[in-house]
C-alpha positions in Angstrom: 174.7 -96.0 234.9 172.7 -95.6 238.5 173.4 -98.4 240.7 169.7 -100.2 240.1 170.7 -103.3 242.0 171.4 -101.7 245.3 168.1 -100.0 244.9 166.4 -102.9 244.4 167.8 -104.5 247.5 167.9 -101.8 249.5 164.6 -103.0 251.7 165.5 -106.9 251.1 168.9 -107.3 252.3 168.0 -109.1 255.6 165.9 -111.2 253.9 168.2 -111.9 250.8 170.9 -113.3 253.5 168.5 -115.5 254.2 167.6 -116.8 251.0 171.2 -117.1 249.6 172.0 -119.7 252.7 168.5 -121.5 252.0 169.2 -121.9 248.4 172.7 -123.3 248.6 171.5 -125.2 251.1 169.5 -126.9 248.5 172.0 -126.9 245.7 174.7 -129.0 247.9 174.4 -132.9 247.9 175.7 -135.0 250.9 177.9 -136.9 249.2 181.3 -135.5 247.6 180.8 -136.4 244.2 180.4 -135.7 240.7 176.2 -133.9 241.6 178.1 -131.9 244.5 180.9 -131.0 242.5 177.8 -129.9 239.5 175.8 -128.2 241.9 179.0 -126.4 243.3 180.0 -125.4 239.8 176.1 -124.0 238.9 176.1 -122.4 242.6 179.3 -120.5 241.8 177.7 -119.0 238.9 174.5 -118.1 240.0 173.1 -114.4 238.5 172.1 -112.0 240.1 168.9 -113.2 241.8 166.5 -110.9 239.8 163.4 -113.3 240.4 164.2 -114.1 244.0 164.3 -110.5 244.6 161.2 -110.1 243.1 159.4 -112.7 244.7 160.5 -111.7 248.3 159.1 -107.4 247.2 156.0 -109.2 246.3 155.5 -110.7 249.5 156.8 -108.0 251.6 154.7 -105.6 249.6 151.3 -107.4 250.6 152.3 -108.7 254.0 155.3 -110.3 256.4 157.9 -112.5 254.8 157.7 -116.0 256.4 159.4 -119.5 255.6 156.6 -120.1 253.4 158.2 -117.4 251.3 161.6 -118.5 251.5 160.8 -121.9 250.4 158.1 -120.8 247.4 161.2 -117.8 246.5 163.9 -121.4 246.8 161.6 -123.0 244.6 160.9 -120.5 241.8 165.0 -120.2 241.6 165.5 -123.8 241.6 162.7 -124.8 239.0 164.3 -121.9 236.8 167.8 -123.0 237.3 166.7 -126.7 236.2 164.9 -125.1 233.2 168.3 -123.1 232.2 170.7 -126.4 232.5 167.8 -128.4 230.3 167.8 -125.8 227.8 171.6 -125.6 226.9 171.1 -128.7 226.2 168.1 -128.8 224.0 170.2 -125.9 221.9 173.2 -127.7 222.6 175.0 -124.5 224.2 178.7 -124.5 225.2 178.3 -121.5 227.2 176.5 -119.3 229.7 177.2 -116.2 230.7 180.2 -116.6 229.9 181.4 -120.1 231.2 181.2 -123.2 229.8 177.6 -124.6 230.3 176.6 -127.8 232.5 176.7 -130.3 229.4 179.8 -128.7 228.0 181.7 -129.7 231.2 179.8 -132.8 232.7 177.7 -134.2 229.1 174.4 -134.0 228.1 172.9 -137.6 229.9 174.7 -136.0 232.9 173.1 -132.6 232.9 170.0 -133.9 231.7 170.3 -136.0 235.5 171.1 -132.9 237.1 168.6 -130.6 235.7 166.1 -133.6 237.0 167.6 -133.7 240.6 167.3 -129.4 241.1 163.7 -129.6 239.6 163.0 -132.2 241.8 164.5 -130.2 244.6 162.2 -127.1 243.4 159.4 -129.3 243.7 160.5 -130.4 247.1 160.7 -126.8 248.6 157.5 -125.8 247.7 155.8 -128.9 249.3 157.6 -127.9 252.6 155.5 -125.0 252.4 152.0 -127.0 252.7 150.6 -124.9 250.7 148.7 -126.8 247.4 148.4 -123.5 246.0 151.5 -122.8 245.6 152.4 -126.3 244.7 150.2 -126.3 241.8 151.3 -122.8 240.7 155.1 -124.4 240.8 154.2 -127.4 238.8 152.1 -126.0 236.3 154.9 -123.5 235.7 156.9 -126.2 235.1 154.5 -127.4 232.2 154.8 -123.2 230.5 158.2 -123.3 230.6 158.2 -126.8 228.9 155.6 -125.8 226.4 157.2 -122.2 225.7 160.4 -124.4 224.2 158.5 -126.6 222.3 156.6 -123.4 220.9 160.3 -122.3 220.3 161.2 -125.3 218.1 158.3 -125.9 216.6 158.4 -121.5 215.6 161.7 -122.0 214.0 160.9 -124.3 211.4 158.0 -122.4 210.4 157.4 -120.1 207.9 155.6 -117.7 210.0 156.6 -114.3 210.9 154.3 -112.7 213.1 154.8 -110.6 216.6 151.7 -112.4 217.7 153.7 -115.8 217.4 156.7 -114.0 219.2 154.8 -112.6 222.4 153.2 -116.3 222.6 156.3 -117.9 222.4 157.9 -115.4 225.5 155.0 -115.2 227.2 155.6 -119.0 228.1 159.1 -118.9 228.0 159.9 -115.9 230.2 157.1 -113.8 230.9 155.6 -117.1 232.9 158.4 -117.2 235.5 158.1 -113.3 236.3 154.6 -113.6 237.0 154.7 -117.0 239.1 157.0 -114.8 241.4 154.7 -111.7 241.7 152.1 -114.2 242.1 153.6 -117.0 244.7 155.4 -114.3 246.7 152.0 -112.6 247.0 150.2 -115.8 247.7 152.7 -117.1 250.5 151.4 -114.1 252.6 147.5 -114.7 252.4 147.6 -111.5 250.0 144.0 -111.0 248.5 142.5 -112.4 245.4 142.3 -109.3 243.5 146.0 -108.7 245.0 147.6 -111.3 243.3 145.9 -110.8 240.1 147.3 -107.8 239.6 150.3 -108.8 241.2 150.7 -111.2 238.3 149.9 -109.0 235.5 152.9 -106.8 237.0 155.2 -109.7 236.8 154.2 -110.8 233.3 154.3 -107.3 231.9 158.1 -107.3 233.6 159.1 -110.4 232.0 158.1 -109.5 228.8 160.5 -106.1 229.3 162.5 -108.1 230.5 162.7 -110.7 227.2 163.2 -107.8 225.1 165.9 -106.5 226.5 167.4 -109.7 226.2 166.5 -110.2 222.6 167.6 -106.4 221.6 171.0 -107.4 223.6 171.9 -110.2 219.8 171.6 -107.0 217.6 175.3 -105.9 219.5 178.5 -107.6 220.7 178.4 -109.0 224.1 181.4 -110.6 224.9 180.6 -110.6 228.5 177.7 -112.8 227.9 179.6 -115.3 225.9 176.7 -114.0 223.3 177.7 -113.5 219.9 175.9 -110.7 217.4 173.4 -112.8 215.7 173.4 -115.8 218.0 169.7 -116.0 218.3 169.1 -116.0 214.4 172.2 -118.7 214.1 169.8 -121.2 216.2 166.9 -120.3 214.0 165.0 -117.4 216.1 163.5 -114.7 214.7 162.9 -111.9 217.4 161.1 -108.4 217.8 163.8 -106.1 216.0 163.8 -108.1 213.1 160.3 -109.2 213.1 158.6 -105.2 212.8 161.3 -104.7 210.0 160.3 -107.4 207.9 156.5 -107.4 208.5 156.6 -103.5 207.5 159.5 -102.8 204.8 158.5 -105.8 202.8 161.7 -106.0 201.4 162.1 -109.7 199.3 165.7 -110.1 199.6 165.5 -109.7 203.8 162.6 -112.0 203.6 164.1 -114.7 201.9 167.5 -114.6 204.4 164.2 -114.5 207.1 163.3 -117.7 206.1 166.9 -119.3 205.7 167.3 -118.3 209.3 164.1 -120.3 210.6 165.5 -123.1 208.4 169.1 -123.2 209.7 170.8 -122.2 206.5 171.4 -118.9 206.6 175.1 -117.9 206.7 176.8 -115.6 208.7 176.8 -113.1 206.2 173.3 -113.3 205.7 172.7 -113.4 209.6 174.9 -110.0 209.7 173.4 -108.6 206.5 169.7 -109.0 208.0 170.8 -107.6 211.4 172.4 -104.7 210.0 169.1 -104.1 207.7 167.3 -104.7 211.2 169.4 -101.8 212.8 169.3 -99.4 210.0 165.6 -99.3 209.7 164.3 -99.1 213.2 164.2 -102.5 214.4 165.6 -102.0 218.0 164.4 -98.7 218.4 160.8 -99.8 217.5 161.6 -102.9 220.5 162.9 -100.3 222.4 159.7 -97.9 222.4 157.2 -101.0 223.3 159.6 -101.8 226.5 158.5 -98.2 227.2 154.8 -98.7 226.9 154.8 -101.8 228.8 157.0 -99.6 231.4 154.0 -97.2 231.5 151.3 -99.7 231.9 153.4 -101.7 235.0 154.0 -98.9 236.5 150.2 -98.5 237.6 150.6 -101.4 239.5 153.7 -99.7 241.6 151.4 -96.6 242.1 148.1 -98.1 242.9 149.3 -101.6 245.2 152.7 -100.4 246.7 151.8 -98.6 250.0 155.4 -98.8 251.7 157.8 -96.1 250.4 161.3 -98.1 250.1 159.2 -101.2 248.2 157.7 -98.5 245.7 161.3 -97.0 245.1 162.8 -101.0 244.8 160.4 -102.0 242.4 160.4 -98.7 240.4 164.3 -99.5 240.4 163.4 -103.0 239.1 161.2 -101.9 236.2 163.5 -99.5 235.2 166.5 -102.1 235.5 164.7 -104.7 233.0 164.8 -101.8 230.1 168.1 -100.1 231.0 170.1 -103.0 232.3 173.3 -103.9 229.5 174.0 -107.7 230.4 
């Protein structure tokens, strides 16, 4: 598989340095304790900086990377990482990626504290940038995010099965955060109006690739992700794949396991028996060919508001990363 990441990169490595030494700056505490020793422990893990990135292209794209950049791009990556330890615990999750999650190791009152200190942090950042602009995009982000879940839980114990329920749901939940960082890195250089509204329907088009992916990733064994086949429908979430399938074979039996799922009583055998009916009849490949639309539609964006050539080639690299990528 090409080597996306390095593209991606390629014209942000300076400024990368700089934000990894900014941001776990942020994520140490003063004194040696149990937060340090959390913080230390999420720091270690940290991904691979896919939003950061993207904030930091944004604002190099439209004008000159500044502090006020560092800190929104600190921010954005703090708020999510708050909203990642506050979720394993809301779907009380023993692992991430692999390794054990925040509450598995420390508790849930303890990560629910520590997901309160780094969104506080977030919060702090921003405010550094005097910016209220940027402030209020930060904090009502924090309010999506916050509402997306809720629109989670409150989907899976519903009946209904619709892809207009689904987009709504990851349009709050992930395809939020992308756009904040189109939008905040193009705000934190003085970028024009009509710039960073199209700079944010680029980032939410990307997220929503990018939630797809992630959802087409429970149809398959990921060990690497400490992901099980069928983990999704296990916590009672029905996602693209599955949702074309049953909305357009009409089959009774797949239907009834459908709403067993959303009610937390289907077994595993019904879990891999709808999966498999999923895969069979076009589910991912139907998920698969919307990424590809939405590709074609972002890509305007890239060819009409990317002047410099190494930005167009890192963001090209980007979009084609969210639909290729394998973890």
């Amino acid at each position: 598989m090409q080597d996306y990441l390095s593209e991606i990169r390629r014209p942000i490595e300076a400024e990368m340095s700089r934000f990894n030494a900014l941001y776990d700056e942020s994520m140490s505490h003063a004194d040696d304790g149990m937060l340090n020793n959390a913080l230390g422990y999420i720091r270690q893990r940290s991904g691979k900086r896919m939003r950061p990135m993207l904030t930091i292209l944004m604002a190099k794209n439209f004008g000159m990377v500044s502090d006020k950049t560092y800190l929104t791009a600190v921010g954005l990556e703090l708020l999510h990482t708050a909203s990642l330890v506050h979720d394993d615990v809301v779907d009380e999750a023993d692992c991430r990626r692999g390794q054990s999650s925040i509450n598995n190791v420390y508790g849930n009152k303890s990560a629910v504290l520590i997901g309160d200190y780094i969104l506080s942090t977030a919060l702090l950042n921003v405010a550094k940038t005097g910016c209220t602009k940027i402030m209020e995009c930060l904090s009502e982000l924090g309010r999506t995010l916050a509402n997306g879940e809720i629109m989670q839980l409150t989907a899976n114990g519903s009946e209904d099965i619709s892809e207009e329920a689904y987009y709504g749901i990851i349009e709050q939940k992930t395809a939020a955060l992308f756009e904040a960082c189109c939008e905040m890195g193009a705000m934190s250089v003085n970028a024009a109006a009509e710039d960073i509204e199209e700079a944010k329907k680029f980032g939410r088009i990307l997220g929503t690739i990018f939630q797809i992916r992630d959802d087409i990733f429970d149809y398959y064994e990921l060990s690497q992700l400490g992901k099980p086949t069928g983990n999704d429908m296990a916590e009672g979430k029905l996602t693209l794949p599955a949702i074309h399938i049953l909305l357009t074979t009409d089959n009774a039996e797949m239907l009834t396991i459908a709403q067993r799922v959303k009610a937390l009583e289907a077994t595993k055998e019904e879990i891999a028996k709808l999966i498999d009916f999923t895969k069979k009849n076009g589910g991912v490949e139907y998920a698969e060919n919307v990424m590809y639309r939405l590709h074609d539609e972002a890509r305007k964006f890239i060819d009409s508001r990317v002047g410099n050539e190494s930005i167009k080639l890192s963001l090209t690299a980007y979009l084609d990363y969210s639909i290729k990528r394998t973890l």
